[in-house]
PAZAMI-987256 format. One record per residue (C-alpha): residue in three letters; x, y, z. Coordinates in nm, 4 decimals. Each point is the difference from the previous one (the first is absolute). Example, Ala and Ser with C-alpha at 12.3 -4.5 7.8 and 13.67 -1.06 7.14 Angstrom:
<rs>
+------+----------+----------+----------+
: rest :       px :       py :       pz :
+------+----------+----------+----------+
:  ALA :   1.2300 :  -0.4500 :   0.7800 :
:  SER :   0.1370 :   0.3440 :  -0.0660 :
+------+----------+----------+----------+
</rs>
This chain:
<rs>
+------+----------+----------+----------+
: rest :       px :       py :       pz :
+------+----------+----------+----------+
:  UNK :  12.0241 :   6.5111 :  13.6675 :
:  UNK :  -0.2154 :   0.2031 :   0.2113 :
:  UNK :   0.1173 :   0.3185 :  -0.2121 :
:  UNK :  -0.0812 :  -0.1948 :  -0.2984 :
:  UNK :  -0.3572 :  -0.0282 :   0.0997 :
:  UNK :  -0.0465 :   0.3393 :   0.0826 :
:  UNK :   0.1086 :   0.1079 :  -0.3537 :
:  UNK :  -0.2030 :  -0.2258 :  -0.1355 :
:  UNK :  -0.3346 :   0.0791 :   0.1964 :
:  UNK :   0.0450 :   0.3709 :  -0.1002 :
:  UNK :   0.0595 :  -0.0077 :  -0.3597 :
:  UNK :  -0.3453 :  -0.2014 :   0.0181 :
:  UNK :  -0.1236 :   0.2448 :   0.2349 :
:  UNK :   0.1092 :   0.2770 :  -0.2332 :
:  UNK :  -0.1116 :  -0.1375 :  -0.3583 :
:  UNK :  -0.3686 :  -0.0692 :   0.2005 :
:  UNK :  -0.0141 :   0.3992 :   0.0735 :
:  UNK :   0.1492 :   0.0966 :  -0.3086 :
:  UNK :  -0.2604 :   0.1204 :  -0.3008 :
:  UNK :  -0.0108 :  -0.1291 :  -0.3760 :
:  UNK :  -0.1568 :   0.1631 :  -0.2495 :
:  UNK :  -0.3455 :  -0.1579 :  -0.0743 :
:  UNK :   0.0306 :   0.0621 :  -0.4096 :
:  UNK :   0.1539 :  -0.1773 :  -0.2247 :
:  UNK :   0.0499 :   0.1370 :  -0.3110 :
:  UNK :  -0.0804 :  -0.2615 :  -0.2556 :
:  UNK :   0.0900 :   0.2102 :  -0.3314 :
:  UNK :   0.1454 :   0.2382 :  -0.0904 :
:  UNK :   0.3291 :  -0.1813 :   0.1531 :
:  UNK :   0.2501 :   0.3072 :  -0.0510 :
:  UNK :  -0.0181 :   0.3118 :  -0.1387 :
:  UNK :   0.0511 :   0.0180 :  -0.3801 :
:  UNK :  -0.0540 :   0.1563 :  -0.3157 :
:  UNK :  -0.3258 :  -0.0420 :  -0.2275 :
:  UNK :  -0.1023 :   0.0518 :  -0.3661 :
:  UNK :  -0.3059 :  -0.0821 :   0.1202 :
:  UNK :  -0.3409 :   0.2438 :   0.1143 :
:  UNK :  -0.0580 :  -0.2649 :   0.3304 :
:  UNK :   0.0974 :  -0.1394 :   0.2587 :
:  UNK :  -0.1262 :  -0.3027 :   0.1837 :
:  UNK :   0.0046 :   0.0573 :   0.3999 :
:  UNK :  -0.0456 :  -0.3457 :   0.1812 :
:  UNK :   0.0372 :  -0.1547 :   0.3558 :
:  UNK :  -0.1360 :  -0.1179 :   0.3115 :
:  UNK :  -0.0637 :   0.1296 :   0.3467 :
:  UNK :  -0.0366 :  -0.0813 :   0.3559 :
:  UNK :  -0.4048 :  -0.0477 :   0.1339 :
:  UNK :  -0.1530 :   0.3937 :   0.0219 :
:  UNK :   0.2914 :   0.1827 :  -0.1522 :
:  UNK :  -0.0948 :   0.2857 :  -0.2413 :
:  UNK :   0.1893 :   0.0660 :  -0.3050 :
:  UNK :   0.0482 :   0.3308 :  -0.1722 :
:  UNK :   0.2452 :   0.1014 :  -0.2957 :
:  UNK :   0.0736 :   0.3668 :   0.0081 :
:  UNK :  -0.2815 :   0.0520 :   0.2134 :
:  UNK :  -0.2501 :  -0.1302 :  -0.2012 :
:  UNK :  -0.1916 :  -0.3041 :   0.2312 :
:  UNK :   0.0414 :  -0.3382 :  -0.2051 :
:  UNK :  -0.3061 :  -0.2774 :   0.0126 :
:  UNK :   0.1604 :  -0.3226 :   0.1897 :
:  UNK :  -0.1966 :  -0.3414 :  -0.0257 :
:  UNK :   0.0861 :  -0.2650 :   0.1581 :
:  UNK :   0.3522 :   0.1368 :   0.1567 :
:  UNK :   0.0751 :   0.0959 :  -0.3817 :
:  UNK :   0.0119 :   0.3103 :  -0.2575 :
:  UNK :   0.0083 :   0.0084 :  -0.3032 :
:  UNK :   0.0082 :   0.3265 :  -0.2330 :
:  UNK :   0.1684 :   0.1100 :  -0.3316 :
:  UNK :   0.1345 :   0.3825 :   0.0284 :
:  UNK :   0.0724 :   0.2600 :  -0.2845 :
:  UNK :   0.2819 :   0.1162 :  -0.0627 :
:  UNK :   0.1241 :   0.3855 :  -0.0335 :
:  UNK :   0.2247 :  -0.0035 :  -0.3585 :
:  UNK :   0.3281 :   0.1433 :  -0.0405 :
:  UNK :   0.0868 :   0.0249 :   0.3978 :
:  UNK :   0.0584 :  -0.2059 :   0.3290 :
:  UNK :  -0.3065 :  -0.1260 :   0.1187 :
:  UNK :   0.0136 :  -0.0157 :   0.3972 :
:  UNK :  -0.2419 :  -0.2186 :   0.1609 :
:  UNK :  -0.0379 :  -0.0280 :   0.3959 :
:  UNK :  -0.1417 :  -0.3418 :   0.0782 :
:  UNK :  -0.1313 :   0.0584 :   0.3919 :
:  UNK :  -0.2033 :  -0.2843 :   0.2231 :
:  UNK :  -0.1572 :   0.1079 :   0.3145 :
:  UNK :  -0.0584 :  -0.2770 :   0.2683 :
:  UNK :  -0.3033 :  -0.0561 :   0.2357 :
:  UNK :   0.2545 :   0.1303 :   0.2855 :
:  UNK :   0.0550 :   0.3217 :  -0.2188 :
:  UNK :   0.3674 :  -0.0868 :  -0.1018 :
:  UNK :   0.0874 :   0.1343 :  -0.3255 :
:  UNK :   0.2781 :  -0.1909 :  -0.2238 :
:  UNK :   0.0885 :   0.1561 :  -0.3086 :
:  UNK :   0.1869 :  -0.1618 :  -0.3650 :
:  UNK :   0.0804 :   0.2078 :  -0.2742 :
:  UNK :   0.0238 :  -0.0157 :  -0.3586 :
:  UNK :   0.1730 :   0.1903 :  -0.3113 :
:  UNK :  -0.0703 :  -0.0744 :  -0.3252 :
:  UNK :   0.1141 :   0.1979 :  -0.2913 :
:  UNK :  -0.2301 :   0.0328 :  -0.3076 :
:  UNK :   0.1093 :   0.0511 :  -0.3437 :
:  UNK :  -0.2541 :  -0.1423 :  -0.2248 :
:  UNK :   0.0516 :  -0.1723 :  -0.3287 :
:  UNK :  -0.3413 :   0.1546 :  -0.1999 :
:  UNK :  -0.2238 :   0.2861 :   0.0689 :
:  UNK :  -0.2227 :  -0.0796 :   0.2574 :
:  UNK :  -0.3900 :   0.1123 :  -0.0594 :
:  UNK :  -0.1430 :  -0.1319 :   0.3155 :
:  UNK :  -0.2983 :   0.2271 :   0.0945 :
:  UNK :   0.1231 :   0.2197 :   0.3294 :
:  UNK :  -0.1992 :  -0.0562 :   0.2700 :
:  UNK :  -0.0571 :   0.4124 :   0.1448 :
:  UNK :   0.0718 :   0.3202 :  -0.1192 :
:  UNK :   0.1326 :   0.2921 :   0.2178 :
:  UNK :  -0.2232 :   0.2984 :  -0.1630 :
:  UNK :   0.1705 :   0.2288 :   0.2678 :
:  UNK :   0.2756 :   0.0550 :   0.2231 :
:  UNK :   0.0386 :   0.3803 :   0.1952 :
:  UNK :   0.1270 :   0.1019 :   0.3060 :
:  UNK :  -0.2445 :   0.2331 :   0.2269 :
:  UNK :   0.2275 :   0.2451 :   0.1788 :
:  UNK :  -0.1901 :   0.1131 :   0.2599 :
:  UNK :  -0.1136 :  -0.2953 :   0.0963 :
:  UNK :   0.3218 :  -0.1506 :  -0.0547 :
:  UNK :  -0.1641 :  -0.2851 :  -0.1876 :
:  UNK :   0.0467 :  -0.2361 :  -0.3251 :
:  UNK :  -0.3563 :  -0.0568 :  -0.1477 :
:  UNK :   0.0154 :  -0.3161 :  -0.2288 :
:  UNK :  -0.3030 :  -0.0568 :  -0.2525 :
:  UNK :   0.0147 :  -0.2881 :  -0.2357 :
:  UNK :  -0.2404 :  -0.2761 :  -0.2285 :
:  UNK :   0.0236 :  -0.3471 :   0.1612 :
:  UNK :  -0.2577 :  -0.2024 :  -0.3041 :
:  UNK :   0.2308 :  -0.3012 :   0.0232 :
:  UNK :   0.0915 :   0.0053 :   0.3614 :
:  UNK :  -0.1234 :  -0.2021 :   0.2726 :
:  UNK :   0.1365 :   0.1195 :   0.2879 :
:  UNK :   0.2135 :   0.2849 :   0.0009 :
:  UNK :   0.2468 :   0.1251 :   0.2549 :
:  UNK :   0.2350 :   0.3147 :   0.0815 :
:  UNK :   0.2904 :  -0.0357 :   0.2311 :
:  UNK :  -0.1948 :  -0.2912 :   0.1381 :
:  UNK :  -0.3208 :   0.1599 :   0.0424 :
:  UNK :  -0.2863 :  -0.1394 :  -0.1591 :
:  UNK :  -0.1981 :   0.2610 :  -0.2104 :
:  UNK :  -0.3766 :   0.0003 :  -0.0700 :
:  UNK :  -0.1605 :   0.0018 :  -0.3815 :
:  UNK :  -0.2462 :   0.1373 :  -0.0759 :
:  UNK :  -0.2967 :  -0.1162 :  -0.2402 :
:  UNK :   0.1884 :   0.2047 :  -0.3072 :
:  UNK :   0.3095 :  -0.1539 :   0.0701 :
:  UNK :   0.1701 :   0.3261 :   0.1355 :
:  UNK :   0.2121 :  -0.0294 :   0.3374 :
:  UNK :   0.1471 :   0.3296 :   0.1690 :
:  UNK :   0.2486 :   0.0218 :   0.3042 :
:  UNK :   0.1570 :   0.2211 :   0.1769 :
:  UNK :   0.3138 :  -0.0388 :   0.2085 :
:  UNK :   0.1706 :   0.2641 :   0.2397 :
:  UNK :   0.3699 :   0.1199 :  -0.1345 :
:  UNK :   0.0889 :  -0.0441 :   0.3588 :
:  UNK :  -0.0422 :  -0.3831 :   0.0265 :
:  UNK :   0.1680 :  -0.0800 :  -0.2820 :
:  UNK :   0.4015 :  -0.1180 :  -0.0120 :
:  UNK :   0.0906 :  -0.0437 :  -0.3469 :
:  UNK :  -0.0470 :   0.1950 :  -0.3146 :
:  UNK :  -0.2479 :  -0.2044 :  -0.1176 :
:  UNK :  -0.3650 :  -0.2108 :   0.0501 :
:  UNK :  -0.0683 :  -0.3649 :  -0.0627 :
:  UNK :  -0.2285 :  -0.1262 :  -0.1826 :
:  UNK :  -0.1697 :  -0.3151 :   0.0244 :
:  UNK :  -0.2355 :  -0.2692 :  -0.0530 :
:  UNK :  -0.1921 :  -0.3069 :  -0.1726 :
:  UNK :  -0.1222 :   0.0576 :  -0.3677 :
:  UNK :  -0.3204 :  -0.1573 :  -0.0963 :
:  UNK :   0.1371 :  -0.3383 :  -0.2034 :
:  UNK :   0.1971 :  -0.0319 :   0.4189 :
:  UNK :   0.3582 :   0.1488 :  -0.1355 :
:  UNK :   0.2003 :   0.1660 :   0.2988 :
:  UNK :   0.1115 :   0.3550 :  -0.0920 :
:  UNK :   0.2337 :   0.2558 :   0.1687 :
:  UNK :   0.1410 :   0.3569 :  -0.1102 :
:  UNK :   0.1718 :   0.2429 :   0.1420 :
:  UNK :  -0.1434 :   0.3789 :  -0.1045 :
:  UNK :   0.2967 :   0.2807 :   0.0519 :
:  UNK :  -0.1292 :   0.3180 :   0.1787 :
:  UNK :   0.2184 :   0.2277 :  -0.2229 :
:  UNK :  -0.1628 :   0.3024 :   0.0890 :
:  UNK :   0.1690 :  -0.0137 :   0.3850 :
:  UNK :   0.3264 :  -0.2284 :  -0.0954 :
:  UNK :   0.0940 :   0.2688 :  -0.3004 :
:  UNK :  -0.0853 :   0.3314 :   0.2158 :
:  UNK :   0.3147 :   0.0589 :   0.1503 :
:  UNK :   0.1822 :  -0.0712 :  -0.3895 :
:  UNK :  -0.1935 :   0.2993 :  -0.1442 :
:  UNK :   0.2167 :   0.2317 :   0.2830 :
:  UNK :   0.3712 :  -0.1144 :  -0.1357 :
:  UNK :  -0.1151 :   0.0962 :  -0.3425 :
:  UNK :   0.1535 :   0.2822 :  -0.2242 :
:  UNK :  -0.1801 :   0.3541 :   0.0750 :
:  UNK :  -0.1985 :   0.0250 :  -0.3429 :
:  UNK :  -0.1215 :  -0.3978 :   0.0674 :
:  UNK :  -0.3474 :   0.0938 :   0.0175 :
:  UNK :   0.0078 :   0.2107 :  -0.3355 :
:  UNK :  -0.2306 :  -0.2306 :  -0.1481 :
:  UNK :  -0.2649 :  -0.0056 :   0.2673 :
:  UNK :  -0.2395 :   0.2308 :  -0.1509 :
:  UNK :  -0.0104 :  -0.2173 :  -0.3280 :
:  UNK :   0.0058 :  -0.3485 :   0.1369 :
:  UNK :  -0.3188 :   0.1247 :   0.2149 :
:  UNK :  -0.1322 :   0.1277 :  -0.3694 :
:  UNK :   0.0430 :  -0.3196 :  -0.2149 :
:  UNK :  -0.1474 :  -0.2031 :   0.3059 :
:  UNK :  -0.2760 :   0.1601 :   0.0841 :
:  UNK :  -0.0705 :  -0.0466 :  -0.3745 :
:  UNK :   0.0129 :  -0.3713 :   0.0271 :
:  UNK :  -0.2558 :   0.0189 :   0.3228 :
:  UNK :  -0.2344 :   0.2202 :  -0.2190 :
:  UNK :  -0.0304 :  -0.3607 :  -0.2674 :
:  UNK :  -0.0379 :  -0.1601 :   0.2995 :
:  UNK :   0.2866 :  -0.1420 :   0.0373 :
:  UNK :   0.1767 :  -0.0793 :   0.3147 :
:  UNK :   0.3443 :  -0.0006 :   0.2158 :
:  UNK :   0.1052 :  -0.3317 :   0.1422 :
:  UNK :   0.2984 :  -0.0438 :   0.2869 :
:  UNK :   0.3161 :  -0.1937 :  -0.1372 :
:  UNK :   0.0763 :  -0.3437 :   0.1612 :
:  UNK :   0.2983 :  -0.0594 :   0.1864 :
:  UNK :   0.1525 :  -0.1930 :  -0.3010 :
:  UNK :  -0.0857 :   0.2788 :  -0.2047 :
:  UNK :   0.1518 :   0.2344 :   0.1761 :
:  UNK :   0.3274 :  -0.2215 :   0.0408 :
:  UNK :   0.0221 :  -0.0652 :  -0.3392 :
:  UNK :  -0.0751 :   0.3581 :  -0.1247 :
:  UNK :   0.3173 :   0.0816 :   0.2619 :
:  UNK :   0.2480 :  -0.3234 :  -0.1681 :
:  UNK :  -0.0915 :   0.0946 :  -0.3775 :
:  UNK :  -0.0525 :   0.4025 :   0.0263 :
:  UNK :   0.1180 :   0.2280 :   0.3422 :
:  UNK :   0.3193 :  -0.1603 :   0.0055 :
:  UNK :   0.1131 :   0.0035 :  -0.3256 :
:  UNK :  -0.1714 :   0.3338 :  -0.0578 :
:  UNK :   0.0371 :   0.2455 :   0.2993 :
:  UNK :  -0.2921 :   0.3079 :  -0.0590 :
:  UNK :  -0.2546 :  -0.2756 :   0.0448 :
:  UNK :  -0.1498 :  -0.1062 :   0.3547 :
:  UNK :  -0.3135 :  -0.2211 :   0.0047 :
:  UNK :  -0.1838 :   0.3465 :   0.0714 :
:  UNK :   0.0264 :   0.0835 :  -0.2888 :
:  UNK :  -0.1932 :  -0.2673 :  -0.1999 :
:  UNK :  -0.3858 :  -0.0697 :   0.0119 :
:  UNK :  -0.2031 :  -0.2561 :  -0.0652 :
:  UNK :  -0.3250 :   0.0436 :  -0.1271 :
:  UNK :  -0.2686 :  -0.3048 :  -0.1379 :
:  UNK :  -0.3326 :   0.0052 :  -0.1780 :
:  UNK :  -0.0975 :  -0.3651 :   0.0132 :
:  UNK :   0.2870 :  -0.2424 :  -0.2145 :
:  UNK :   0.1257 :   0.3762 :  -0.1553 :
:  UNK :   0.3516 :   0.0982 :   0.2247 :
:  UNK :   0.1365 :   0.2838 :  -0.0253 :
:  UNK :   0.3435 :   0.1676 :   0.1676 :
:  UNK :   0.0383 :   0.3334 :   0.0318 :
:  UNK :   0.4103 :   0.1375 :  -0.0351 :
:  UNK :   0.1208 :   0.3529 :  -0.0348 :
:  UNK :   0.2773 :   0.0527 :  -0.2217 :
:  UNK :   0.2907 :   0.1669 :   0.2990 :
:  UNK :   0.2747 :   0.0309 :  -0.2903 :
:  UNK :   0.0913 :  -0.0006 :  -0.3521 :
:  UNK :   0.2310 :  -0.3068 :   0.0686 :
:  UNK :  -0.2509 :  -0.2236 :   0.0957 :
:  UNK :  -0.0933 :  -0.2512 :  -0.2704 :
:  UNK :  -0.3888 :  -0.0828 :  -0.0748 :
:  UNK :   0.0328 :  -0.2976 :  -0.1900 :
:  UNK :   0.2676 :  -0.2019 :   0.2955 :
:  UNK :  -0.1946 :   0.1820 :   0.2983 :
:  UNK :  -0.3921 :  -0.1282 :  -0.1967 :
:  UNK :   0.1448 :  -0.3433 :  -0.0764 :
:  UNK :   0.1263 :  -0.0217 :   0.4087 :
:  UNK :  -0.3864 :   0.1164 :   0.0854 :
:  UNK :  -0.1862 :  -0.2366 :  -0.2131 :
:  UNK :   0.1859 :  -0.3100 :   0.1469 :
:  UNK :  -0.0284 :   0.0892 :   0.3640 :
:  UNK :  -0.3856 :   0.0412 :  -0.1126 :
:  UNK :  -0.0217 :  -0.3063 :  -0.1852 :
:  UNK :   0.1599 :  -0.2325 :   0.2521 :
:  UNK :  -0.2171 :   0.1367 :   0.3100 :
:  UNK :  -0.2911 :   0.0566 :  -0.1881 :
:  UNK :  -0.0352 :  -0.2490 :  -0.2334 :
:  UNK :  -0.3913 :   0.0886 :  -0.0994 :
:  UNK :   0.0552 :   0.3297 :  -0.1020 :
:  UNK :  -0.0844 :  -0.0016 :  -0.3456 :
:  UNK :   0.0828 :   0.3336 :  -0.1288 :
:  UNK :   0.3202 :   0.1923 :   0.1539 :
:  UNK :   0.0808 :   0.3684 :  -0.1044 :
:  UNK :   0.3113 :   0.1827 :   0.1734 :
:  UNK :  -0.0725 :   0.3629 :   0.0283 :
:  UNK :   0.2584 :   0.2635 :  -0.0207 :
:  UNK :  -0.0389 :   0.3693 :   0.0729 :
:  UNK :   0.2061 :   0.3115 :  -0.0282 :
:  UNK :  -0.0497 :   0.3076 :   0.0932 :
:  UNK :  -0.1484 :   0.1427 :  -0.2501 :
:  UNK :  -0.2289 :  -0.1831 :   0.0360 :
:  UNK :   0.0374 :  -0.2667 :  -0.2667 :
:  UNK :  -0.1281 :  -0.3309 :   0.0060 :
:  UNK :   0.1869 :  -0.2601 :  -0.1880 :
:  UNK :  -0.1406 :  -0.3844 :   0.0481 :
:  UNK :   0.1728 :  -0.3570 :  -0.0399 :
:  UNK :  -0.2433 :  -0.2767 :  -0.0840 :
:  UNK :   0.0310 :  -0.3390 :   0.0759 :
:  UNK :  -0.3435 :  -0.2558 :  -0.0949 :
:  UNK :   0.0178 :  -0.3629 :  -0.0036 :
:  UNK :  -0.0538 :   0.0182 :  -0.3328 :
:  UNK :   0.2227 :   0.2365 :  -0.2006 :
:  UNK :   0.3205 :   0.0935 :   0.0119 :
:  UNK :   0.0978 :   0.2938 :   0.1703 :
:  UNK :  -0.0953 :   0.3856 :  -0.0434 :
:  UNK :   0.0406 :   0.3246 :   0.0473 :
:  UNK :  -0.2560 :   0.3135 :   0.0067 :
:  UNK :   0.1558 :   0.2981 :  -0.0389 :
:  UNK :  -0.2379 :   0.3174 :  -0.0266 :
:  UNK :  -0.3183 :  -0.2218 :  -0.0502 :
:  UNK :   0.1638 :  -0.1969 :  -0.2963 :
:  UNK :   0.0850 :  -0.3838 :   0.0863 :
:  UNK :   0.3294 :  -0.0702 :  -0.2250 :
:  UNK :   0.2520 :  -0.3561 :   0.0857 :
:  UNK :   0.2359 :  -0.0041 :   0.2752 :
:  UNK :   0.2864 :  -0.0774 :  -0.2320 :
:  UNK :  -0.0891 :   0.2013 :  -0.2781 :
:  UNK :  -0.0342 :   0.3161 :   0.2844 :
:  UNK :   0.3989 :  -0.1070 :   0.1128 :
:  UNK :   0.1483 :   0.0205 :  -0.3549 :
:  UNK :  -0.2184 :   0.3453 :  -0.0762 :
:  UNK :   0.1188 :   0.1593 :   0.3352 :
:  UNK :  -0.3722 :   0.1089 :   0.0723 :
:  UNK :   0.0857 :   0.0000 :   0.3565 :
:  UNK :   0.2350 :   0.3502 :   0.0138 :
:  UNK :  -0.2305 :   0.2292 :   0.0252 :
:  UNK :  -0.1797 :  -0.1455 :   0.2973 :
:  UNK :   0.3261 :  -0.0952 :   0.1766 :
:  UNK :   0.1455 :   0.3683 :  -0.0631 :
:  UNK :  -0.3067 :   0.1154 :   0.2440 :
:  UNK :   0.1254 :  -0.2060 :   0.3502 :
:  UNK :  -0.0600 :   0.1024 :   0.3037 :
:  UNK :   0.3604 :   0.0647 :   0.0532 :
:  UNK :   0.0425 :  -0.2024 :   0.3156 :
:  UNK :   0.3127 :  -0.2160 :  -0.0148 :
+------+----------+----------+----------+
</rs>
């Protein structure tokens, strides 16, 4: 008996010592899988405790929160729910919901990144972006100034960072929680430029031509997003080899996209490769009212496929716009193909 009451006094003893987690999660439940653009975080916490959801600080009144968050289309959307005691515990619950929505979504985005580039001798990322519907704003946790036009800018050392890319987070004007993750391409891709074929970088010279072009209208480069750049690797690199993320740019002149491709070999085909293009733009950025997919040889030709909201899609060809379809059945694309950059 007197072994009995030992037992007893330390399991009490024990559960007294032991820690529970102060949140409670009130919805979502579970992870799951939504047609929908939001999702409704909800619960209560213990007297003091802070609340932040992938770093981003979340108001709590009256031991509650409360706060709808957007979701990224087309992709896992991974949110980190952390509290943070008075004593300076931290507890953590996560959530993944998958979003595949039923309609396109035109909800205004709440910042723009106007430019991502990497500083090498200062080893350094410098971020500059438009935040008119954010506000607050945050990268990897940090909370970034705006100024009075809106702009932000920060810069982050290469050396603190452990992942390939940056968060980026925040509260949008009309209170919506948002959270991205922005690929640093330029560093994850450098080492996939070195396993390439000798005559990889045959195209250089032109790429640098036709861009610089674009810069001269005023136009400008933009960084892919991580789902992007996944889903340029699941629809394109693997099924066709000579292309690497390196090779593609982006480039944007307010809701005008445009991508930038060389043509590597004869055997590539414009139509499949411009149809893969447009729906990776379309489903990530869903504003983007006018989308053109560049191609190049090595001439240097320029031949252009045109996709509005509007019209059906088109070619230009030499300065002369002529139907998609109608540019198939007439084999207009032969001559351009037959001048590849020869890299298999």
């Amino acid at each position: 008996m007197k072994y009995l009451i030992c037992f007893f006094l330390l399991i009490v003893t024990s559960a007294g010592f032991a820690k529970t987690n102060p949140l409670t999660l009130i919805s979502p439940k579970s992870d799951f899988r939504s047609t929908k653009a939001l999702v409704l975080f909800k619960g209560t916490v213990d007297s003091g405790t802070k609340v932040f959801i992938n770093d981003t600080p979340i108001p709590v009144y009256k031991n509650r929160f409360y706060i709808k968050a957007i979701l990224s289309p087309h992709q896992e959307n991974e949110f980190n729910i952390k509290t943070i005691t008075k004593d300076n515990h931290e507890y953590h619950i996560t959530r993944m919901i998958d979003y595949f929505p039923d309609q396109v979504e035109t909800r205004t985005v709440p910042y723009t990144i106007n430019s991502l580039q990497f500083q090498p001798l200062s080893q350094q990322w410098n971020i500059k972006g438009n935040a008119s519907y954010v506000k607050d704003i945050y990268i990897n946790g940090k909370h970034i100034p705006v100024n009075s036009n809106n702009q932000f800018q920060y810069r982050l050392s290469q050396e603190t960072l452990n992942q390939s890319y940056v968060t980026i987070s925040g509260i949008s004007q009309d209170l919506l929680l948002f959270s991205h993750r922005i690929g640093l391409q330029n560093i994850r891709y450098h080492s996939e430029k070195k396993v390439q074929p000798p005559n990889a970088d045959k195209y250089v010279s032109v790429e640098l031509g036709v861009l610089q072009a674009y810069y001269a209208m005023q136009w400008e480069r933009i960084p892919f997003t991580t789902i992007q750049e996944k889903m340029i690797h699941d629809l394109i690199q693997s099924k066709y080899k000579q292309y690497h993320l390196n090779h593609i740019k982006l480039i944007k002149k307010g809701a005008n996209i445009v991508v930038a491709v060389p043509y590597l070999h004869d055997s590539l085909p414009i139509p499949d490769l411009s149809y893969q293009l447009l729906l990776i733009m379309q489903n990530t950025l869903p504003q983007a009212q006018h989308i053109s997919i560049v191609w190049y040889n090595q001439v240097p030709n320029i031949l252009e496929v045109v996709y509005t909201n509007s019209n059906t899609p088109f070619c230009i060809i030499d300065d002369k716009p002529i139907d998609l379809d109608e540019a198939i059945i007439l084999g207009v694309f032969s001559e351009f193909q037959s001048n590849h950059f020869g890299i298999r």
